[in-house]
N, CA, C and O atoms as a Tinker XYZ file with bonds, in Angstrom:
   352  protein
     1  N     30.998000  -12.688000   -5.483000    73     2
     2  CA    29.825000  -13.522000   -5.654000    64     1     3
     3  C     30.127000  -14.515000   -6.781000    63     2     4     5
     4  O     30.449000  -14.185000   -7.922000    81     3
     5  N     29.981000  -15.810000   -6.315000    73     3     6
     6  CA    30.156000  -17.227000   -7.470000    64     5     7
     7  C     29.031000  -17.047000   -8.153000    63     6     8     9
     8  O     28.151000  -16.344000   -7.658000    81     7
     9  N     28.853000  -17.651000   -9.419000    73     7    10
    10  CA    28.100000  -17.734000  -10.634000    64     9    11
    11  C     26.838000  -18.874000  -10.093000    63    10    12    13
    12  O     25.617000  -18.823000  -10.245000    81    11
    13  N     27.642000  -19.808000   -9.467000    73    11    14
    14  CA    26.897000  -20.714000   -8.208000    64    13    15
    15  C     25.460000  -20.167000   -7.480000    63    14    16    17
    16  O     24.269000  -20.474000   -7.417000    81    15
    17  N     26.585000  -18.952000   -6.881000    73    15    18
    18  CA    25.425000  -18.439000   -6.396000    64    17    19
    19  C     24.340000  -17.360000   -6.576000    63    18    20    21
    20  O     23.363000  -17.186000   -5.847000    81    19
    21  N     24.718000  -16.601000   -7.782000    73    19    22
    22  CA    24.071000  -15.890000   -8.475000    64    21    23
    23  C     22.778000  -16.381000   -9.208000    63    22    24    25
    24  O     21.776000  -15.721000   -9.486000    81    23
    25  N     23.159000  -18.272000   -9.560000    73    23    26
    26  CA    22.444000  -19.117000  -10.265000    64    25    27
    27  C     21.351000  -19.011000   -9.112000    63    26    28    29
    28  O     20.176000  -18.765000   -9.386000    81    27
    29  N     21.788000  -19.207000   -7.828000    73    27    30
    30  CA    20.638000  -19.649000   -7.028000    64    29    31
    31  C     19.510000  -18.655000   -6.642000    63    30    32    33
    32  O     18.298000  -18.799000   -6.482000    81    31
    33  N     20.318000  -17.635000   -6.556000    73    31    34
    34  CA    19.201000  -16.475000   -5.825000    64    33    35
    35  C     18.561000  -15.848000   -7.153000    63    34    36    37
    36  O     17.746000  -14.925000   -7.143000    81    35
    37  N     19.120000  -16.576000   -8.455000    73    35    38
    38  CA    17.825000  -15.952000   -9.446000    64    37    39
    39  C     16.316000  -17.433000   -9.311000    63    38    40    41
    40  O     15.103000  -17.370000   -9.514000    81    39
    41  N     17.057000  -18.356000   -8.968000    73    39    42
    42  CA    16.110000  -19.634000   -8.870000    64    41    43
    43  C     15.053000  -19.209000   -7.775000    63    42    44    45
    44  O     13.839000  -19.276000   -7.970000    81    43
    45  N     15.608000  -18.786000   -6.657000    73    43    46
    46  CA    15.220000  -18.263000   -5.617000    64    45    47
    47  C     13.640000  -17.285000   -5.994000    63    46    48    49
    48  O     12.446000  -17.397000   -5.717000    81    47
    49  N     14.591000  -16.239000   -6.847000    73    47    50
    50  CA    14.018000  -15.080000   -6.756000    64    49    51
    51  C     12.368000  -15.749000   -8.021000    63    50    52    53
    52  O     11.188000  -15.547000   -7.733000    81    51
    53  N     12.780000  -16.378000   -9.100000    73    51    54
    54  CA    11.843000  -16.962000   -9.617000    64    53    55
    55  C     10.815000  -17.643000   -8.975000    63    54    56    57
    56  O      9.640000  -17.367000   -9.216000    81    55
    57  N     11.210000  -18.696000   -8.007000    73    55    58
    58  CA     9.762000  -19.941000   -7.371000    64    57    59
    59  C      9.726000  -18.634000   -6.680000    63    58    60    61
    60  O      9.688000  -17.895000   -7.665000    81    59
    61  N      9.710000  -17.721000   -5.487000    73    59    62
    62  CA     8.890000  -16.423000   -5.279000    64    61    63
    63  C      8.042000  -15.558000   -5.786000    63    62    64    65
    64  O      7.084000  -15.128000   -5.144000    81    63
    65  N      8.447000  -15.058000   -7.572000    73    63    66
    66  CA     7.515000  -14.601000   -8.407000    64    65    67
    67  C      6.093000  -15.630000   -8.651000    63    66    68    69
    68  O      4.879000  -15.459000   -8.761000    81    67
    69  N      7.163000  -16.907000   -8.660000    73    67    70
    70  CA     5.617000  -17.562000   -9.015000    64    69    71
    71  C      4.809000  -17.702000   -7.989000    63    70    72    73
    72  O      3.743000  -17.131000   -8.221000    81    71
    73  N      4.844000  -18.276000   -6.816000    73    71    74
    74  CA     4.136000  -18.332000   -5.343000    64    73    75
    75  C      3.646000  -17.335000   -5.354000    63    74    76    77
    76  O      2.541000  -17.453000   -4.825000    81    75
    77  N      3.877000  -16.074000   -5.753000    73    75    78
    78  CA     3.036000  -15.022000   -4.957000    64    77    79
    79  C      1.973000  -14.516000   -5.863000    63    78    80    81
    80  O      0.871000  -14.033000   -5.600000    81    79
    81  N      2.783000  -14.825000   -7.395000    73    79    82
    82  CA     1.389000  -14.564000   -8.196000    64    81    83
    83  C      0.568000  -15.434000   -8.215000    63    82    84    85
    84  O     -0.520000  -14.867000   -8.115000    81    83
    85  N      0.369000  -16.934000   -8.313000    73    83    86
    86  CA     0.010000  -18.102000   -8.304000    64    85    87
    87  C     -1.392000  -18.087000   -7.838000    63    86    88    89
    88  O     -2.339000  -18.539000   -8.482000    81    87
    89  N     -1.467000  -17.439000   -6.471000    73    87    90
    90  CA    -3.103000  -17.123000   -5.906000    64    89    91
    91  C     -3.696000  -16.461000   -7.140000    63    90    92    93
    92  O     -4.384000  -16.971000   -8.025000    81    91
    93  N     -3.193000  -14.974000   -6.971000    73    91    94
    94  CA    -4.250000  -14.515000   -8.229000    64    93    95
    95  C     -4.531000  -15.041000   -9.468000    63    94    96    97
    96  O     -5.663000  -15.012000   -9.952000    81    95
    97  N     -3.372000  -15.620000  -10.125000    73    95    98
    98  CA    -3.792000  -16.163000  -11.764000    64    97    99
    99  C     -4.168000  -16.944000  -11.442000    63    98   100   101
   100  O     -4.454000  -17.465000  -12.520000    81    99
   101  N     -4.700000  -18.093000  -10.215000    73    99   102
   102  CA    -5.205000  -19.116000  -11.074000    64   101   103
   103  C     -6.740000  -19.281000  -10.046000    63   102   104   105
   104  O     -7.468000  -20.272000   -9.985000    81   103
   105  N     -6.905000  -17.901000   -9.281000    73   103   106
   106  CA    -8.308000  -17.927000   -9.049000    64   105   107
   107  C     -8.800000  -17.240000  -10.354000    63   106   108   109
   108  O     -9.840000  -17.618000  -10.892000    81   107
   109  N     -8.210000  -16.449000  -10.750000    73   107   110
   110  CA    -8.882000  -15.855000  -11.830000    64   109   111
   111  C     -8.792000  -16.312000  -12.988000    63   110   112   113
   112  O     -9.335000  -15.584000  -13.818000    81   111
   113  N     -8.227000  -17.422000  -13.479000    73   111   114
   114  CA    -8.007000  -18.143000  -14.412000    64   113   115
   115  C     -9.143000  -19.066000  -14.077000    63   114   116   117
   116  O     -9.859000  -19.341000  -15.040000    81   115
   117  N     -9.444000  -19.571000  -12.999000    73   115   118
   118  CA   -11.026000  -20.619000  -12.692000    64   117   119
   119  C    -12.028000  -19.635000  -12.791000    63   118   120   121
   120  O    -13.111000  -19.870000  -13.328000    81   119
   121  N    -11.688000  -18.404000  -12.242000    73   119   122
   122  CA   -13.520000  -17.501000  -12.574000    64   121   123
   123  C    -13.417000  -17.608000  -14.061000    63   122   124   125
   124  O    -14.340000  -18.188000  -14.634000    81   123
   125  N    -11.930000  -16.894000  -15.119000    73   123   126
   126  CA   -12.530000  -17.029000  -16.389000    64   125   127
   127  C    -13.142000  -18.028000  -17.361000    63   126   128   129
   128  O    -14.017000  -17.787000  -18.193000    81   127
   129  N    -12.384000  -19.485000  -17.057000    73   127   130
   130  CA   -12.983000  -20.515000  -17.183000    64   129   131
   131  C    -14.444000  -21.299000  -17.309000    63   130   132   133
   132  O    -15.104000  -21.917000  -18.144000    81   131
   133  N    -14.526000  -20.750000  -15.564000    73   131   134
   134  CA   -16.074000  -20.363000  -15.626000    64   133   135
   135  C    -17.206000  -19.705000  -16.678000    63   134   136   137
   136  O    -18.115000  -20.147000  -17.381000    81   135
   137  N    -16.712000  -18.593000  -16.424000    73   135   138
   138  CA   -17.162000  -17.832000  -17.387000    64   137   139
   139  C    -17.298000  -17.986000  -18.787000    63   138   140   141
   140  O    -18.099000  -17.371000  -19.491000    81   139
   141  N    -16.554000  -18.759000  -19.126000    73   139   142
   142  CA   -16.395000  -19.152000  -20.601000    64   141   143
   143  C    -17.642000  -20.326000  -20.428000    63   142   144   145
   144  O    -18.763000  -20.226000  -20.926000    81   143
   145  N    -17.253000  -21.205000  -19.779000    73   143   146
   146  CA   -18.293000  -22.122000  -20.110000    64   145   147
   147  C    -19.509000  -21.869000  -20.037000    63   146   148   149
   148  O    -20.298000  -22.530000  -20.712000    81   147
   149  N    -19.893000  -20.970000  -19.298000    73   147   150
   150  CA   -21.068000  -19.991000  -19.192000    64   149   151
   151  C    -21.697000  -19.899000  -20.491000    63   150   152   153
   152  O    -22.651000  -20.504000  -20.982000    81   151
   153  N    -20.648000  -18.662000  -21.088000    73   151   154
   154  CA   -20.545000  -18.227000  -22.214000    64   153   155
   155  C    -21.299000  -19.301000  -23.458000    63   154   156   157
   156  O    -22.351000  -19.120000  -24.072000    81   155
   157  N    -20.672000  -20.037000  -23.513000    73   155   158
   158  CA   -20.160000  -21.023000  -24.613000    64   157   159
   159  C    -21.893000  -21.762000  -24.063000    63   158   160   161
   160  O    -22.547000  -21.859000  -25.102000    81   159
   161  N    -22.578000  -22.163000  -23.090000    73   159   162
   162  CA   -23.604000  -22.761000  -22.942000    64   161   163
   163  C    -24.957000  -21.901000  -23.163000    63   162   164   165
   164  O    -25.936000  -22.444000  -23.674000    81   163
   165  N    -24.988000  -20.363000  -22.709000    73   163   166
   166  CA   -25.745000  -19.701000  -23.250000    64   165   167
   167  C    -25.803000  -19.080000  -24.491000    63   166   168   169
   168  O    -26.882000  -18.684000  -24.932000    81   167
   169  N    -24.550000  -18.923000  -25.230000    73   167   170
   170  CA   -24.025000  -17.938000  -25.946000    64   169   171
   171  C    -24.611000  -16.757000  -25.699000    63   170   172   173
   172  O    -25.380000  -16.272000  -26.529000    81   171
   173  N    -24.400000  -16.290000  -24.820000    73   171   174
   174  CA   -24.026000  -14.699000  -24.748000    64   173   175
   175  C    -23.068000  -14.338000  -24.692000    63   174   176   177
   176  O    -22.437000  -14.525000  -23.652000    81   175
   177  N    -22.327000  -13.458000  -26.069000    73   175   178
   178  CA   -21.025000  -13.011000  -26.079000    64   177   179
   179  C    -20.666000  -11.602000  -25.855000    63   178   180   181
   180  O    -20.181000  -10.893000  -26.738000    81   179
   181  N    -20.893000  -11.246000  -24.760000    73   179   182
   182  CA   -20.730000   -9.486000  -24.140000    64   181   183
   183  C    -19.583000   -9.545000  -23.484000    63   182   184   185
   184  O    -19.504000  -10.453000  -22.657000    81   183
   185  N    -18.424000   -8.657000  -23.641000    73   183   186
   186  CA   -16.898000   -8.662000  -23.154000    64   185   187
   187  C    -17.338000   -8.705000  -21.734000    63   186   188   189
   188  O    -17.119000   -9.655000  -20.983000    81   187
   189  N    -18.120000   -7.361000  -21.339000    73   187   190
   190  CA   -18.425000   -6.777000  -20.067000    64   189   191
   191  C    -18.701000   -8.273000  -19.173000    63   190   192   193
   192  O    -18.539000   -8.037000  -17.976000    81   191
   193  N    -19.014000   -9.509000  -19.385000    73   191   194
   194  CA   -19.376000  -10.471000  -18.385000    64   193   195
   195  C    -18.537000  -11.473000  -18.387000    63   194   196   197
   196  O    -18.766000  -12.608000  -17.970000    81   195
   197  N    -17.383000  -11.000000  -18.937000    73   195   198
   198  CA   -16.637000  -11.837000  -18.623000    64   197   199
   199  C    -14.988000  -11.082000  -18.318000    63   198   200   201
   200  O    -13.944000  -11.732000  -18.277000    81   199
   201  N    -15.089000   -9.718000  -18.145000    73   199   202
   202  CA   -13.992000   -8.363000  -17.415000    64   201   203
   203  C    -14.045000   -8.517000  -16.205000    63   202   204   205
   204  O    -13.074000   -8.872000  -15.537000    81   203
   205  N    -15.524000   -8.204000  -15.603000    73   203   206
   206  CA   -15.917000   -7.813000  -13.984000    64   205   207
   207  C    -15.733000   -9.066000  -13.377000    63   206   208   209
   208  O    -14.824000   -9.103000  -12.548000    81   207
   209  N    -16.471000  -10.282000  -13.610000    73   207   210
   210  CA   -16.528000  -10.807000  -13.011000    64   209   211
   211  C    -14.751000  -11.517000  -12.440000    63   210   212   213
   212  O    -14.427000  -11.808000  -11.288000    81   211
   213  N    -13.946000  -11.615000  -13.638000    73   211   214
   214  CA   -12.696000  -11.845000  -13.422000    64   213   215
   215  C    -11.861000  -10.492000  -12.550000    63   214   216   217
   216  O    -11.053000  -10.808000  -11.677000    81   215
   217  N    -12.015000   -9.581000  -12.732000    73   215   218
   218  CA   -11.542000   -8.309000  -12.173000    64   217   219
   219  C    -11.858000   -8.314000  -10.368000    63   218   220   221
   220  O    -11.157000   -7.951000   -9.423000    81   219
   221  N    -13.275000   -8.917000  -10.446000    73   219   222
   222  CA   -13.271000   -8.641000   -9.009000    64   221   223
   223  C    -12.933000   -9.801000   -8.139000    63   222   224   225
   224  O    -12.930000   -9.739000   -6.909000    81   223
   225  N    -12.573000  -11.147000   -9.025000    73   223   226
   226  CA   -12.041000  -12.241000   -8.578000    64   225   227
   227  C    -10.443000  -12.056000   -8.227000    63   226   228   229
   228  O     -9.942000  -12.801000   -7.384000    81   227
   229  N     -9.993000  -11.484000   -8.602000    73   227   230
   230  CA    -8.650000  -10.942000   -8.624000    64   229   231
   231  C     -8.395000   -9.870000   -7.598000    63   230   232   233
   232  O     -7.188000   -9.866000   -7.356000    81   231
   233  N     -8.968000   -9.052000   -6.969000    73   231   234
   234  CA    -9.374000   -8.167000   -5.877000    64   233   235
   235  C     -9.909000   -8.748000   -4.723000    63   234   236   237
   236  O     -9.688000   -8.199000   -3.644000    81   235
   237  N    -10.626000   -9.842000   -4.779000    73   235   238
   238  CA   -11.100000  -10.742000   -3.966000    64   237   239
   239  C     -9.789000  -11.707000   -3.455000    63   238   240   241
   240  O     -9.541000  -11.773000   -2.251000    81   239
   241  N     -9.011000  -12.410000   -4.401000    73   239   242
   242  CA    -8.125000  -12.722000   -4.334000    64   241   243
   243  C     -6.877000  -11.919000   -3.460000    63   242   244   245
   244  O     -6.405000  -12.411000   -2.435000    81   243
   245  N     -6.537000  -10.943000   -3.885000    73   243   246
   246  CA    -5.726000   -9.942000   -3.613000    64   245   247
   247  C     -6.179000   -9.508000   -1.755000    63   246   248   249
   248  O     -5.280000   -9.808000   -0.970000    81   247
   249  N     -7.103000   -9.040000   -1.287000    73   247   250
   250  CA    -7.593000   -9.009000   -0.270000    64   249   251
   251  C     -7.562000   -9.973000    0.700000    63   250   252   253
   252  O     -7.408000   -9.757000    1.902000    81   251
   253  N     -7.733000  -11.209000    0.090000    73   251   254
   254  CA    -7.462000  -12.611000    0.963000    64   253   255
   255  C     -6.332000  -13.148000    0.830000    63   254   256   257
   256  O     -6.222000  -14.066000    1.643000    81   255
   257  N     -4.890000  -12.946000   -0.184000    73   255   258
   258  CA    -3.756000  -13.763000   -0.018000    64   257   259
   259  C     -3.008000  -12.533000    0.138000    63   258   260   261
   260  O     -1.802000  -12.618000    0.367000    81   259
   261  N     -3.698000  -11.131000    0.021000    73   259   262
   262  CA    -1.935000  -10.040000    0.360000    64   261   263
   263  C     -1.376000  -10.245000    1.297000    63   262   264   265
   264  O     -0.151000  -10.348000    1.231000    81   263
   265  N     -2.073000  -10.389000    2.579000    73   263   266
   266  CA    -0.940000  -10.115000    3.830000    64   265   267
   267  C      0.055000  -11.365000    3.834000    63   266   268   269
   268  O      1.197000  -11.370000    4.293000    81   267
   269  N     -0.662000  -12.486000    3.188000    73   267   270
   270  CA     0.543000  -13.982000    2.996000    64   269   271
   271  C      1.735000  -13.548000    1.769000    63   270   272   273
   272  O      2.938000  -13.745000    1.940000    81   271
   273  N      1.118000  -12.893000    0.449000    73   271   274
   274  CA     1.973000  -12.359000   -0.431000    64   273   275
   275  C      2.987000  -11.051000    0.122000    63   274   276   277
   276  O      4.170000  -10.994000   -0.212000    81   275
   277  N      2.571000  -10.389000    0.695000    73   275   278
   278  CA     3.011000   -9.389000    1.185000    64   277   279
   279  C      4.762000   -9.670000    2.097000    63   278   280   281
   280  O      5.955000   -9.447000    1.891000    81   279
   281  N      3.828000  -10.314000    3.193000    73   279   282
   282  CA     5.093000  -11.317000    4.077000    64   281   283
   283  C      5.523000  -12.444000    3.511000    63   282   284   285
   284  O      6.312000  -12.976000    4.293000    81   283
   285  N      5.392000  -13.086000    2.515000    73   283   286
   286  CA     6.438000  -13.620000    1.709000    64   285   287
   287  C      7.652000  -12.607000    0.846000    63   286   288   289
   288  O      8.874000  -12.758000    0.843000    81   287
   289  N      6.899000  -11.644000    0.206000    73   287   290
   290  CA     7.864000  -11.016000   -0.229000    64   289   291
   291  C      9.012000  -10.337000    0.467000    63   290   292   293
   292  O     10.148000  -10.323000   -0.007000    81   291
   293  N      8.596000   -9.635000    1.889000    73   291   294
   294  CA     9.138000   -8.941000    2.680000    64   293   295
   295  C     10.282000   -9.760000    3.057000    63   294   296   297
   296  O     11.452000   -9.382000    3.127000    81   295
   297  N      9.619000  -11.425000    3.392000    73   295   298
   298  CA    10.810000  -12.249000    4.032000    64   297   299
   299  C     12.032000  -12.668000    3.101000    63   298   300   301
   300  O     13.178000  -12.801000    3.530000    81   299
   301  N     11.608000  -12.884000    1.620000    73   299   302
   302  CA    12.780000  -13.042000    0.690000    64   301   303
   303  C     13.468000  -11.956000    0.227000    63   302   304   305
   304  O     14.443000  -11.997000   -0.523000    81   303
   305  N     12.647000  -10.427000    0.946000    73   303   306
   306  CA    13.748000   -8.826000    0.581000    64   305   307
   307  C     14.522000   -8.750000    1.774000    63   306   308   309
   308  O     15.564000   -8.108000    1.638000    81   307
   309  N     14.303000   -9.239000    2.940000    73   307   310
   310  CA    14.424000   -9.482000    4.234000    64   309   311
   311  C     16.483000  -10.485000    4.185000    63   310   312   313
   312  O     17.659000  -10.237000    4.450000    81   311
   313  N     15.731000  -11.433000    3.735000    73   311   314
   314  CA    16.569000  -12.066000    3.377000    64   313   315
   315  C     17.867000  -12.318000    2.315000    63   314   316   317
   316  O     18.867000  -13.030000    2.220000    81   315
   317  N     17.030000  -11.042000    1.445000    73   315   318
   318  CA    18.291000  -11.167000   -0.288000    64   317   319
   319  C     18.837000   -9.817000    1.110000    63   318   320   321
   320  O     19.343000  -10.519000    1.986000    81   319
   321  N     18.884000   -8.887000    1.403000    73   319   322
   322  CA    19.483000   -7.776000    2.202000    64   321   323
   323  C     20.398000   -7.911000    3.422000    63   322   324   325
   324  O     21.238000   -7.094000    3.799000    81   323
   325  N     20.069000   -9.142000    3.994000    73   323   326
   326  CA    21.174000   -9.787000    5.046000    64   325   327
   327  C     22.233000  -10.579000    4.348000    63   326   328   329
   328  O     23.394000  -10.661000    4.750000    81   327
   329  N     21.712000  -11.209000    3.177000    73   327   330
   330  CA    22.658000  -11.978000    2.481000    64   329   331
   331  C     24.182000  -11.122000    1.518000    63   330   332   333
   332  O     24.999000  -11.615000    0.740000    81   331
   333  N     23.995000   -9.527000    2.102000    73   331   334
   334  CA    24.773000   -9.064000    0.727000    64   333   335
   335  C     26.217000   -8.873000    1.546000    63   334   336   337
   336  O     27.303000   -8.593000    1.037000    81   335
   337  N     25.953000   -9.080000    2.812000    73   335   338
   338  CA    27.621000   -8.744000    3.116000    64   337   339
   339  C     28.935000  -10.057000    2.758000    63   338   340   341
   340  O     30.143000  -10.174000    2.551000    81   339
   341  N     27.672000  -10.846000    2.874000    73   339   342
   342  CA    28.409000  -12.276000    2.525000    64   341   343
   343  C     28.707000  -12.262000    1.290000    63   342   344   345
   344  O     29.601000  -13.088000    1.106000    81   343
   345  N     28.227000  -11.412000   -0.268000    73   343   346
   346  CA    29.011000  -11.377000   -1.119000    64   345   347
   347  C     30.137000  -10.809000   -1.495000    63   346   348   349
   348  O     30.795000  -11.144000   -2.480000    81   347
   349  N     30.432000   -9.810000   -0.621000    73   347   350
   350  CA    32.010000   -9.275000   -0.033000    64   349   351
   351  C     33.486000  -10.009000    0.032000    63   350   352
   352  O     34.454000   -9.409000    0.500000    81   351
């Protein structure tokens, strides 16, 4: 295996980490957002309303992008696993 290509399938393996987390952090990064401004306009400062509501945005999330996260991941384990005879 070239250094070439070692370079690539960590590049690889990185834009994948991010794509697949990407749904969840940044729906739940807009609910917390939300929430803050909430916050910040009523001032009510209680942890608890601003945990759940992000927690279940993230589960919500998770429920609606797994089977796309899921089969993305599968296809780039799919793929790093066909690729290993060729480093031979």
């Amino acid at each position: 295996m070239s250094s070439d290509f070692a370079l690539q399938l960590a590049a690889q393996l990185l834009w994948n980490a991010a794509l697949i987390g990407a749904p969840v952090l940044g729906i739940t990064l807009a609910v917390g957002l939300l929430i803050s401004v909430f916050q910040a306009v009523t001032q009510i400062q209680e942890m608890s309303l601003s945990f759940v509501p992000k927690l279940l945005a993230a589960v919500l999330a998770l429920v609606f992008f797994g089977p796309w996260m899921l089969k993305r991941l599968v296809g780039f384990a799919t793929t790093l696993i066909a690729s290993i005879p060729s480093w031979i």
